[in-house]
N, C-alpha and C positions, 0 to 999 in steps of 0.2 A: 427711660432706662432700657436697656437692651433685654430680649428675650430672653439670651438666657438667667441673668439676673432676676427675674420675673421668676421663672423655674427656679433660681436658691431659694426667694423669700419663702414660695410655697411650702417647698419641702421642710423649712428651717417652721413654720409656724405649724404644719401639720403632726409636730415632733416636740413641741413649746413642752407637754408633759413634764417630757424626761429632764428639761432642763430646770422645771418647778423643783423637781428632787434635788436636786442637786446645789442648788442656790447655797442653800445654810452649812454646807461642808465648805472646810478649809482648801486650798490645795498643798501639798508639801512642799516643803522649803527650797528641796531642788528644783524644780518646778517653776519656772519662771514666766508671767502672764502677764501679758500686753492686750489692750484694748482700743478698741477706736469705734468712735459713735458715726454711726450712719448717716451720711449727710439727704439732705432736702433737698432730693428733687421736684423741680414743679409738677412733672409729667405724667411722675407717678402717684405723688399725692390727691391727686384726680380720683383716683383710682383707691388709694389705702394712706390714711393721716391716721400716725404713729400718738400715742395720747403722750401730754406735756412729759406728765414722768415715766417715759418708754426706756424700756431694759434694752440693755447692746446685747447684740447679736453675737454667740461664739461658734467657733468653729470646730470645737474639740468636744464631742460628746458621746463621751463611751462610758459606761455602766462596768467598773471593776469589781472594784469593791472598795471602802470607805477610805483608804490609802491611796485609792486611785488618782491619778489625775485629773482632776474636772476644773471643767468651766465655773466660772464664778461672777455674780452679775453687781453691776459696780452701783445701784441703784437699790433704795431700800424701800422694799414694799411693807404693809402695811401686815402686823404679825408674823413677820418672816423677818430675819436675823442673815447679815452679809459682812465679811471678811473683808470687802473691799474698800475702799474708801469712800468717802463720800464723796454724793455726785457733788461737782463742779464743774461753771461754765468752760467747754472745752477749749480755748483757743485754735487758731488757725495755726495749721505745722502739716507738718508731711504726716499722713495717714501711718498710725500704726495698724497692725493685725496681729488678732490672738495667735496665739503657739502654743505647744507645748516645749520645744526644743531651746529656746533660749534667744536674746536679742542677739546673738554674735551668726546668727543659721537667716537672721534678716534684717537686710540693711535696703533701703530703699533709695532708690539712684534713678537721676532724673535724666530725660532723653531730651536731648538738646534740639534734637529736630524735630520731633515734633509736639515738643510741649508738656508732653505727656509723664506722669510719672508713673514708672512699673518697677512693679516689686516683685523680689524673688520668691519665687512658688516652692513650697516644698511640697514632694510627692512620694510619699514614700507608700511602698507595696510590701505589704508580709514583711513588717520591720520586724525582726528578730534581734536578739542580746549579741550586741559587737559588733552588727551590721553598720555601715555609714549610710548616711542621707543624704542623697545629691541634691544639691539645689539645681532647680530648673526657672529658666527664663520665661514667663506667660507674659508676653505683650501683647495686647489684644487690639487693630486699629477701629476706631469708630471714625466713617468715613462721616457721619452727621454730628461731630463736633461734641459727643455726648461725654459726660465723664466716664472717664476708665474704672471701672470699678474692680478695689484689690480684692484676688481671691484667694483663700489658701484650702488647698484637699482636705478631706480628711483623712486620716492613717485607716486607710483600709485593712479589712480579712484582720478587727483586731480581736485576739480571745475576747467570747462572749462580749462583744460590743451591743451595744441597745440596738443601731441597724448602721451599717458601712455604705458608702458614698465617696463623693468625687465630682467636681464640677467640672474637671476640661478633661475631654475626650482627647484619647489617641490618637494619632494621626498612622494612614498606612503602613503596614514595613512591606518594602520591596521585596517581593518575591516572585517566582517564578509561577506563569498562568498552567494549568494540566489540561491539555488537551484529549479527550480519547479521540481514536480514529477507525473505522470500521477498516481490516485489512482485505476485504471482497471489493468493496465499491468505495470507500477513499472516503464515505460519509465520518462527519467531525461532529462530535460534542461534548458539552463541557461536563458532562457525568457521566459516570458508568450508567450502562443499560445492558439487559440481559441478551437483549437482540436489538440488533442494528435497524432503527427507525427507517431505514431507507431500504435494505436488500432481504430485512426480513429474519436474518440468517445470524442466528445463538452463537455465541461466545467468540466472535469475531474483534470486542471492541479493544484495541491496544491503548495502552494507557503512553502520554509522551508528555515534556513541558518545554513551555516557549520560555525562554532566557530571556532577561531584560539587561540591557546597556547602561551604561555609565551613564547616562541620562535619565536611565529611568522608566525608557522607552522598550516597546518589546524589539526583539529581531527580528526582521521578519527574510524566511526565504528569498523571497523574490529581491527583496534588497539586497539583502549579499550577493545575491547572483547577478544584480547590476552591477554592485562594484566591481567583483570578478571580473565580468566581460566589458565593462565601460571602457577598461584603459588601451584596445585596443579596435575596438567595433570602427566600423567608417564611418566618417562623420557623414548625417542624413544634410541631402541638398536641398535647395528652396525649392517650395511644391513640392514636396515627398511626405510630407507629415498627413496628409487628409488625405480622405479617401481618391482611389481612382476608380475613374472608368473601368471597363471590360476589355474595351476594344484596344485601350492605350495599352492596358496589361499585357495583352496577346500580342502586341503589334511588334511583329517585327521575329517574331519566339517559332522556330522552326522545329515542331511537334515529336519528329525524327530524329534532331542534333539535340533535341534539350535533354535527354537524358544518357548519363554517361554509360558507354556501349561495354560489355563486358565480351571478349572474344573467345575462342576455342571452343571447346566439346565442355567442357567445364563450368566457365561462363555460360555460354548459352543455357545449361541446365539450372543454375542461379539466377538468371537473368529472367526464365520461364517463370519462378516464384513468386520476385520482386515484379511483374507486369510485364518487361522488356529492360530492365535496366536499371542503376542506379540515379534517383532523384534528386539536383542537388538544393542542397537545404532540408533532405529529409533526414529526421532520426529514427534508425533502426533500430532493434532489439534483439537479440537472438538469442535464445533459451534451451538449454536439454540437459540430460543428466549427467555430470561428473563422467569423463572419458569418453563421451561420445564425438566429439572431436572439432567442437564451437571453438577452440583456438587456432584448430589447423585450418577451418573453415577459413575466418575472418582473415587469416594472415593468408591465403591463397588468394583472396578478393584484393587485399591491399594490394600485393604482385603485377594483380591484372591491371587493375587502376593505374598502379605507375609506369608500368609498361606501354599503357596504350597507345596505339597508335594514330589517334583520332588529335593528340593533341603535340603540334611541333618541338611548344618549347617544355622546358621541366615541369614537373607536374610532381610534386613531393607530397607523401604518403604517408604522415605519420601513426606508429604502433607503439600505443604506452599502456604501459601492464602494470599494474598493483597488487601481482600476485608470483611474476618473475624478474629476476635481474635480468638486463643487455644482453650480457653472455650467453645465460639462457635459451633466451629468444631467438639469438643468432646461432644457436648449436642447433635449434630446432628448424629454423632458416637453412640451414646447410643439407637437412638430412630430407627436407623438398625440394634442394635444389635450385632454391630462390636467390637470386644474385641481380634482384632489381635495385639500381644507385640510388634513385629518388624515394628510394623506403628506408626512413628514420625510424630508430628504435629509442624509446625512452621510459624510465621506470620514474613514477610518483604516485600520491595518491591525493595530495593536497588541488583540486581544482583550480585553484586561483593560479598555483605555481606551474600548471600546466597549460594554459591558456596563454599565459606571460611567457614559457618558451616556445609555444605554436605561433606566435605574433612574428617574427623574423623571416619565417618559412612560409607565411600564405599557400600551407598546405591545400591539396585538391580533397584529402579526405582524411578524417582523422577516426581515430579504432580507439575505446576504452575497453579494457581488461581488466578486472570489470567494473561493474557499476556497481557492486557492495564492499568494494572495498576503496572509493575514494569519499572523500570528503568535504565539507565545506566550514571555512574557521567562521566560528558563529553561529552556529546551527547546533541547537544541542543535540543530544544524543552518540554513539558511536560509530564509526563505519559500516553500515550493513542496515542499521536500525532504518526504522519507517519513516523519523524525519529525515534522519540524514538523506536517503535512496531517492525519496520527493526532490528535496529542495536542489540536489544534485541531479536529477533528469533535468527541471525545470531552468536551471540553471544553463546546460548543454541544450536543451532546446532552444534557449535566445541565442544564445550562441548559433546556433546553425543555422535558425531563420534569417539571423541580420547578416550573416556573412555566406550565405547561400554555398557556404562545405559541409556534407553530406558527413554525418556522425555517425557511427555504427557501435555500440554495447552490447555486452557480454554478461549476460545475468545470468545469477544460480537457480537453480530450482529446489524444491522443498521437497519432504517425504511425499507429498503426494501429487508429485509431478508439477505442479506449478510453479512460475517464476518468484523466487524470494523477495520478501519486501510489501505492500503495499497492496492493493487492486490497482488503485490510480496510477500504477507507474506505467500499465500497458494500457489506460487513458490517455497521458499523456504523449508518449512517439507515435509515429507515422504509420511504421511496418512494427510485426512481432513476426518472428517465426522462431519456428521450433526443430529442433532436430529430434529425431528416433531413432534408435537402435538399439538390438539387443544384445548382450553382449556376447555370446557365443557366434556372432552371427558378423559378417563383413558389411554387409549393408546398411547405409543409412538413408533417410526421408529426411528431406527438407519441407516442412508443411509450413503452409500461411493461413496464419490463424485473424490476424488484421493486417490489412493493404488498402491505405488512402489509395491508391495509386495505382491500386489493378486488381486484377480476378484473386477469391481468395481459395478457391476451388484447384489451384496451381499444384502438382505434387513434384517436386527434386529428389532424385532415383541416384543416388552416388554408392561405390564399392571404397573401403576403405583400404588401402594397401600399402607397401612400404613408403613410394614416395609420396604419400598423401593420400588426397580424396580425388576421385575420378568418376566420371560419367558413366553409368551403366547405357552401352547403347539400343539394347532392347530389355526396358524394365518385364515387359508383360511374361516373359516365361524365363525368370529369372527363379523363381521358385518352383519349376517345375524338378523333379527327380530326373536323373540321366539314365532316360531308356528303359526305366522299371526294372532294375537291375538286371540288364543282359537277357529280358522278357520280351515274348509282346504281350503277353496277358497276367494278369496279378487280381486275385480276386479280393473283394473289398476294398478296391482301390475307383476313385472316380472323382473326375474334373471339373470344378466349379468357376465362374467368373466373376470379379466384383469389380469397381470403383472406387477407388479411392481420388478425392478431387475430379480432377480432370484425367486420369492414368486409369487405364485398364491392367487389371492383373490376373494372370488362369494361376491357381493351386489346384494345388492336390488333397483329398478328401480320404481318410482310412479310416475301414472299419472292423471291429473283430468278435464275431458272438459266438460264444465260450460256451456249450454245453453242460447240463448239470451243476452249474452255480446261477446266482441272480444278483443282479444289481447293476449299475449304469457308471463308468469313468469316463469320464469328457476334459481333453485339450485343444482349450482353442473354439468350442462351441458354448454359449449359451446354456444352461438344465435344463430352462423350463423352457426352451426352444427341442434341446434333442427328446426330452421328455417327450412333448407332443408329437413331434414326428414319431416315436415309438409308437406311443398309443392307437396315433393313424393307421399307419403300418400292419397292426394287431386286427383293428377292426376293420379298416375297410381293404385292406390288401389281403388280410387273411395269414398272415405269418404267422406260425407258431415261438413268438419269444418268450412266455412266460418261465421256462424253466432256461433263458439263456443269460449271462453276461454280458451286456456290451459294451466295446469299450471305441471310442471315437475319436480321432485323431488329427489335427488339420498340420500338414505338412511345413516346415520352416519355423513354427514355432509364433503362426501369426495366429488370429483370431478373427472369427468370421462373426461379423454381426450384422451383414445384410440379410436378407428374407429371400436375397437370390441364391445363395446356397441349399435353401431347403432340397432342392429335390438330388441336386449331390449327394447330401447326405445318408437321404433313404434309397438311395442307387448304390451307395457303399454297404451300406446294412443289408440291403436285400442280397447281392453280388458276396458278402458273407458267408451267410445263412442259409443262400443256396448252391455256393461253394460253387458258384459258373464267373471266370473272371470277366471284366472289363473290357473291351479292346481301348487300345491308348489310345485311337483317334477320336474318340468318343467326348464328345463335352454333355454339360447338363445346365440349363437357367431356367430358372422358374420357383416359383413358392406354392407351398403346400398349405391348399386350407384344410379346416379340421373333418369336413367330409370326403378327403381325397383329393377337391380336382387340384388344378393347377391352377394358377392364376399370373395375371400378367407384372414384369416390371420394369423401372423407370431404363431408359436408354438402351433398348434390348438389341437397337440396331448397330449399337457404338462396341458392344460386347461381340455381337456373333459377329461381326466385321475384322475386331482383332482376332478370334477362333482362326477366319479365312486366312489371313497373313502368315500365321503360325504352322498351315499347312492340314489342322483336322478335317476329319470328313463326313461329320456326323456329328450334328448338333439339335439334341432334343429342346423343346420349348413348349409351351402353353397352346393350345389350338387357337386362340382369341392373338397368340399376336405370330401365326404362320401367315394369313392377309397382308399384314403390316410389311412381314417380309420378304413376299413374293413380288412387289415393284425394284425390288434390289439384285443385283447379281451377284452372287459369292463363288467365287470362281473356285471348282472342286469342295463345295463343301454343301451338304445336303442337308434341310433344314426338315427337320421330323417334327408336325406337332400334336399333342396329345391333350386329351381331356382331365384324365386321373390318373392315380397311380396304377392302375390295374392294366391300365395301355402299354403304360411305359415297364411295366416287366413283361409284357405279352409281346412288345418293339422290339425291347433290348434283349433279354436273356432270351428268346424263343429262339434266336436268331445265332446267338453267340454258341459255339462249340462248349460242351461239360467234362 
């Protein structure tokens, strides 16, 4: 006998009680009960042999009340009184089963193939007054020839039942799997967590679910994204599928021609970011905030691309946005000036649909505007969401590597500057970079935040202006003030150096202490950075600020966070406070420790070398790195160095006219 048959008898005789009660009650007349004796298995009688005069087995046993419908045992024991008939030998016939329902709810019909006879199951759940009862079909195969044994449920969840049951289990209902996903680092699992097992980092986990197909099957990304690109990728040659060499790799690949050249003042200043140039087969990403000018950017690059002159014959360039119509794009094309042939415009958002009109043009480079707002059919979620933006980079990344055209994307950023979507979506592409700017201001930064493919320490210095973006051709004193308004001296004013990437930059430092009030305003500085320099200042300079103001300013509206600004800063405070201006040609590098001296920092020769360029003539520094820059020649430019603060007002202001 099968398992679980083994599991009814159990439960049927550890219950035999309730059925003792119930024996000597009629059942009503509506009520119509059918029976059938248990046949003799060898197998099991091994195991449990039922005594000669053995009671049948019912199915129906619920505890109402005396009107109820109960079970009734067709066997007459021994001071106990039964309604049923007397036993009689059973004949051989098609197995009945008790009911409460009626013989017309089961009729038993025999399976031609395989022998077997199955009878209709009823199952009825929280049967209520007027409800119908579906008959269901339980054919159960016994692949070892066993008999099929009939079962029928019991009417579960019924009022005040003795105990409710059910012998055949449920089978799954298709539904959708819930994936959470960590939006920092792209970590997956399959329940909420307060913090992300993998980055560590609270309330990051987004909740998403994977969709299952008409089969039953989940979706999976990466498969749509093959069907997507399958219908026109090139077909792979013999020996192309396992790995290769190094040497075959290389062979033949001229180091100089392999990446596509970008020309002009323009180019070159893009091209410095990306390493030397566009990589083909790489997917880009490009990020900043809402009108900083990532469409005029990428649509200036597409220009250059099809323009080039590295390549004889056509070289088409397609621009497709999902955030503007053709016309659009082409009214924004006109007012750059662009009138490159080989640059196609196209508006969708459907991926599939866009790769099937890129298949004709064996574009050189293709541009997504952007990457939150196209899609992939099959992929749940909406345009923007975290599956969609996944399964849609991953997608465009096969895309690019099997057809080695160079992808470029356009992603949005969040309130808190970051690229919307995902962690994993700037895991996945080649390059990220980021634009900057602010917005009262013309200038933008191109930074490289990741670069398979070159230095990420790279900084793009452009001016924004009617006909587009343009190449700043000396970024380093682009933030200087013109002339110190019709001055040569301005007190609390004084020149600092920094680094950004690989770009030297001189600003401007303002200070202002205010008599008679207290308290400290800072734009652009650190507190607990100006703070300290205050206190320095107080103690070992010997300033009197306790009853001043100050108020601290870094010119352009930028923000100093290197530790090379310190002694600017207390070169503007003191130039203040002691009300003796500056002279312009005057620079200051160095950091301030909390006993006064100076101390040294990183690249100090790549700093006072732009000063030279610039034309200053006076450039204070650390005593520990004047050594360092006495092997060097800075043609008219005189390098001062000092121990502490107390040199450097006794250097500078002794000297300076009041």
């Amino acid at each position: 006998m099968q398992a679980s048959g083994m599991a009814t008898f159990r439960l049927l005789l550890s219950q035999s009680h309730h059925l003792n009660r119930f024996h000597s009650l009629s059942p009503p007349i509506n009520c119509i009960v059918f029976h059938n004796r248990l046949p003799q298995n060898p197998q099991f009688s091994r195991h449990f042999k039922p005594p000669l005069n053995s009671r049948l087995i019912h199915s129906v046993n619920h505890l109402l009340s005396t009107e109820s419908p109960l079970m009734v045992d067709n066997s007459q024991s021994e001071g106990t009184s039964s309604n049923s008939p007397a036993s009689e030998p059973i004949p051989e016939q098609t197995p009945r089963v008790w009911s409460m329902f009626g013989s017309d709810l089961i009729s038993p019909r025999k399976d031609d193939s395989e022998g077997k006879t199955v009878v209709n199951r009823v199952d009825s759940e929280d049967v209520l007054e007027g409800e119908t009862v579906e008959n269901r079909v339980d054919s159960k195969d016994d692949s070892e020839g066993e008999t099929v044994e009939n079962r029928v449920n019991s009417v579960r969840n019924y009022p005040n039942s003795a105990f409710t049951g059910g012998f055949g289990g449920k089978g799954k209902k298709g539904k959708s799997k819930e994936h959470w996903v960590c939006s920092e680092c792209g970590h997956s699992e399959l329940k909420w967590w307060g913090s992300c097992n993998a980055c560590k980092k609270f309330g990051t986990l987004k909740r998403f679910l994977v969709t299952e197909n008409a089969e039953g099957g989940k979706v999976s990304g990466f498969k749509v994204s093959e069907n997507a690109t399958r219908s026109w990728l090139p077909e792979q040659k013999k020996g192309q599928g396992g790995p290769l060499r190094l040497s075959d790799v290389n062979l033949g690949v001229d180091p100089s021609e392999w990446r596509i050249r970008l020309y002009g003042t323009f180019g070159s200043e893009v091209a410095r970011v990306l390493g030397g140039g566009i990589v083909p087969g790489s997917l880009i990403l490009v990020g900043g905030d809402p009108g900083v000018g990532k469409s005029t950017l990428v649509l200036q690059i597409a220009d250059l691309i099809a323009e080039s002159p590295d390549i004889p014959e056509s070289a088409p360039v397609i621009y497709i946005s999902g955030e503007e119509s053709v016309e659009q794009i082409g009214n924004r094309a006109d007012r750059l000036s662009i009138k490159a042939k080989d640059l196609f415009l196209y508006s969708s958002t459907d991926i599939e649909d866009i790769l099937k009109k890129v298949q004709p043009l064996s574009p050189r480079a293709v541009i997504i505007d952007s990457i939150q707002t196209v899609y992939l059919q099959g992929v749940s979620g909406s345009p923007g969401g975290m599956s969609q933006v996944k399964e849609c980079t991953a997608a465009l990344l096969q895309f690019s590597k099997k057809t080695g055209i160079p992808v470029l994307l356009i992603g949005h950023v969040n309130k808190i500057g970051e690229i919307a979507g995902p962690r994993v979506l700037e895991h996945i592409v080649d390059v990220v970079l980021y634009m900057e700017g602010e917005k009262h201001s013309c200038y933008r930064l191109l930074r490289s935040v990741k670069n398979r493919f070159g230095s990420t320490d790279e900084l793009g210095v452009f001016e924004m202006a009617e006909p587009g973006l343009r190449a700043v051709s000396n970024p380093s004193e682009m933030f200087l003030s013109e002339e110190h308004s019709d001055s040569e001296h301005l007190a609390g004013l004084a020149v600092a150096v920094i680094i950004d990437g690989s770009r030297t930059f001189v600003i401007e430092v303002q200070a202002l202490c205010v008599a008679d009030s207290s308290g400290m305003h800072l734009n652009g500085v650190q507190a607990s950075r100006a703070d300290m320099i205050i206190s320095v200042l107080k103690k070992q300079a010997g300033l009197k600020l306790k009853d001043h103001c100050v108020y601290v300013n870094v010119v352009s509206g930028l923000s100093l966070t290197e530790t090379s600004g310190d002694l600017a800063v207390a070169a503007a405070i003191c130039s203040s406070i002691l009300e003796i201006p500056i002279p312009n040609n005057v620079a200051f590098i160095g950091e301030i420790g909390l006993g006064g001296e100076l101390r040294m920092v990183p690249r100090i020769e790549k700093r006072v070398t732009t000063l030279a360029k610039l034309g200053y003539k006076t450039c204070i520094v650390p005593k520990s790195a004047e050594k360092a820059l006495a092997a060097l020649s800075f043609e008219g430019l005189q390098v001062v160095g000092c121990k502490n603060l107390k040199e450097v007002i006794d250097k500078v202001f002794s000297d300076c006219p009041s």
